[in-house]
LUMDOZA-873366 format. One record per residue (C-alpha): residue in one letter; x negated, z, y negated. Coordinates in steps of 0.001 Angstrom, whole numbers, plus 500000, padded with zeros to 6 digits. Each point is the difference from the previous one (the first is absolute). Layout:
% LUMDOZA-873366
<pt type="A" u="X" w="Z" v="Y"/>
...
This chain:
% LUMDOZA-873366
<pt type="X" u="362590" w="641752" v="304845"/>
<pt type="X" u="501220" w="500562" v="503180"/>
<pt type="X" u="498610" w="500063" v="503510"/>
<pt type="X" u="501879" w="499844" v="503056"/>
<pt type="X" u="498647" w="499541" v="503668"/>
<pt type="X" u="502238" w="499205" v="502916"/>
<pt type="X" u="499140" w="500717" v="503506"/>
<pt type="X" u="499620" w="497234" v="502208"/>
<pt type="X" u="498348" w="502079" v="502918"/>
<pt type="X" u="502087" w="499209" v="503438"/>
<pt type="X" u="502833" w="502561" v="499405"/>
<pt type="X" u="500841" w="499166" v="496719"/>
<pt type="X" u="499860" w="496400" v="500674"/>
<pt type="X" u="502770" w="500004" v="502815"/>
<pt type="X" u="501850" w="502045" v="497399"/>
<pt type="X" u="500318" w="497117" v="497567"/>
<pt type="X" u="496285" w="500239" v="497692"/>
<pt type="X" u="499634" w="496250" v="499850"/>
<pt type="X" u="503774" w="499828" v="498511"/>
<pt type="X" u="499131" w="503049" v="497414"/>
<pt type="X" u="496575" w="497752" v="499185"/>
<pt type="X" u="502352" w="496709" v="499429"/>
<pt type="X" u="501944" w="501891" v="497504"/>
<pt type="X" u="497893" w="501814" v="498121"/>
<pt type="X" u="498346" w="496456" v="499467"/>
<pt type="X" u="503057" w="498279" v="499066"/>
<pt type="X" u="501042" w="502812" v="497367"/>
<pt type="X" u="496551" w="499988" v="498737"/>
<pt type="X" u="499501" w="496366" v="499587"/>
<pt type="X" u="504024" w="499946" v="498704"/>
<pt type="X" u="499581" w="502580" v="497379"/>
<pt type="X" u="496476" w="498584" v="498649"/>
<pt type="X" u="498631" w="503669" v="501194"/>
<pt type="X" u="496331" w="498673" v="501422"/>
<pt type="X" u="498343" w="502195" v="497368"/>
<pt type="X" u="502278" w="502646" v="500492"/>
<pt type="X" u="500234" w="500538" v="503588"/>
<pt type="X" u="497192" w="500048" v="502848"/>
<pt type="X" u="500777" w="499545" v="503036"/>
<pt type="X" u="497962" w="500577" v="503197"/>
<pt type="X" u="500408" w="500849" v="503686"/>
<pt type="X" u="498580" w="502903" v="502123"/>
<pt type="X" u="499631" w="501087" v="503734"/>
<pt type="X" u="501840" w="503051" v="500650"/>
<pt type="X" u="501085" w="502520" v="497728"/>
<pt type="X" u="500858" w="502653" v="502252"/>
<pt type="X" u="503624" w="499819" v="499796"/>
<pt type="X" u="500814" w="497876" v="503187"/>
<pt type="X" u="502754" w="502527" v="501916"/>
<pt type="X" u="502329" w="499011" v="497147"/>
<pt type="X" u="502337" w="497356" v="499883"/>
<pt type="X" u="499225" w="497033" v="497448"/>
<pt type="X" u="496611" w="498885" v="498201"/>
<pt type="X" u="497673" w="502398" v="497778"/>
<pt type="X" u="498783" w="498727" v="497027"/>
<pt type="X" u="497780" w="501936" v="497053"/>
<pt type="X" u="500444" w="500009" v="496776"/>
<pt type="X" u="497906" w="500613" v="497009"/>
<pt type="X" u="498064" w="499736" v="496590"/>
<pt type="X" u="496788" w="500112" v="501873"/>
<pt type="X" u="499373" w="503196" v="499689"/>
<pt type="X" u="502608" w="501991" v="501400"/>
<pt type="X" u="502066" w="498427" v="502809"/>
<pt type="X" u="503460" w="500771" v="502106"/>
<pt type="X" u="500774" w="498941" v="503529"/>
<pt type="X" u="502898" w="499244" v="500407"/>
<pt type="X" u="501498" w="499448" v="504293"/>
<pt type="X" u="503024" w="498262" v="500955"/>
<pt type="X" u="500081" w="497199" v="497763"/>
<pt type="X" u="502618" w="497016" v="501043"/>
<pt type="X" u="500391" w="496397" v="499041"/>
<pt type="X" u="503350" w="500853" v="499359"/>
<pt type="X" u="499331" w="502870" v="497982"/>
<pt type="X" u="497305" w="497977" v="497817"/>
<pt type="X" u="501872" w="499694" v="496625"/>
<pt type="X" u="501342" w="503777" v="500071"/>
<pt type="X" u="495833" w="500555" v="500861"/>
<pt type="X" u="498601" w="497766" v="496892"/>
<pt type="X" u="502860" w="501525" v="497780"/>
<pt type="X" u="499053" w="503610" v="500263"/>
<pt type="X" u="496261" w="499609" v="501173"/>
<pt type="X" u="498443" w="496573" v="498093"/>
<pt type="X" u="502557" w="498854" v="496805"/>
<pt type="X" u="499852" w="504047" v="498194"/>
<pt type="X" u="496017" w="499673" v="499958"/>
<pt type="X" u="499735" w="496496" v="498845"/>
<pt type="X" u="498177" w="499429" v="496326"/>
<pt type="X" u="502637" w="497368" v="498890"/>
């Protein structure tokens, strides 16, 4: 299982977190992952000087942040971050 939190505190919201939130949704949902993949949202994460959204990532007991995530860059993001840990 995976567990990934987006930040949807003010910074990372003009940066595009509602977009990142869409499509995590839509791959989950897509992809039949609801047991697979959590997803939740978080204030801030500490990462707000850089340029994109910050997301973490984890098992649920050890965790990543990860800054600068795009809506454009989503795919390239669930490719190297989500798809490698999946159980399927």
């Amino acid at each position: 299982m995976i567990f990934v939190s987006i930040c949807i505190g003010s910074s990372c919201h003009l940066k595009g977190s509602q977009k990142m939130v869409e499509l995590f949704e839509e791959k989950i949902k897509s992809e039949n992952l609801d047991d697979e993949v959590i997803l939740s949202g978080s204030f801030c994460l500490g990462k707000c000087n850089r340029e994109g959204v910050t997301l973490t990532v984890g098992d649920g007991i050890n965790e990543e942040i990860i800054a600068g995530v795009k809506p454009e860059s989503f795919n390239e993001f669930w490719n190297t971050k989500i798809a490698p840990n999946l159980n399927k």
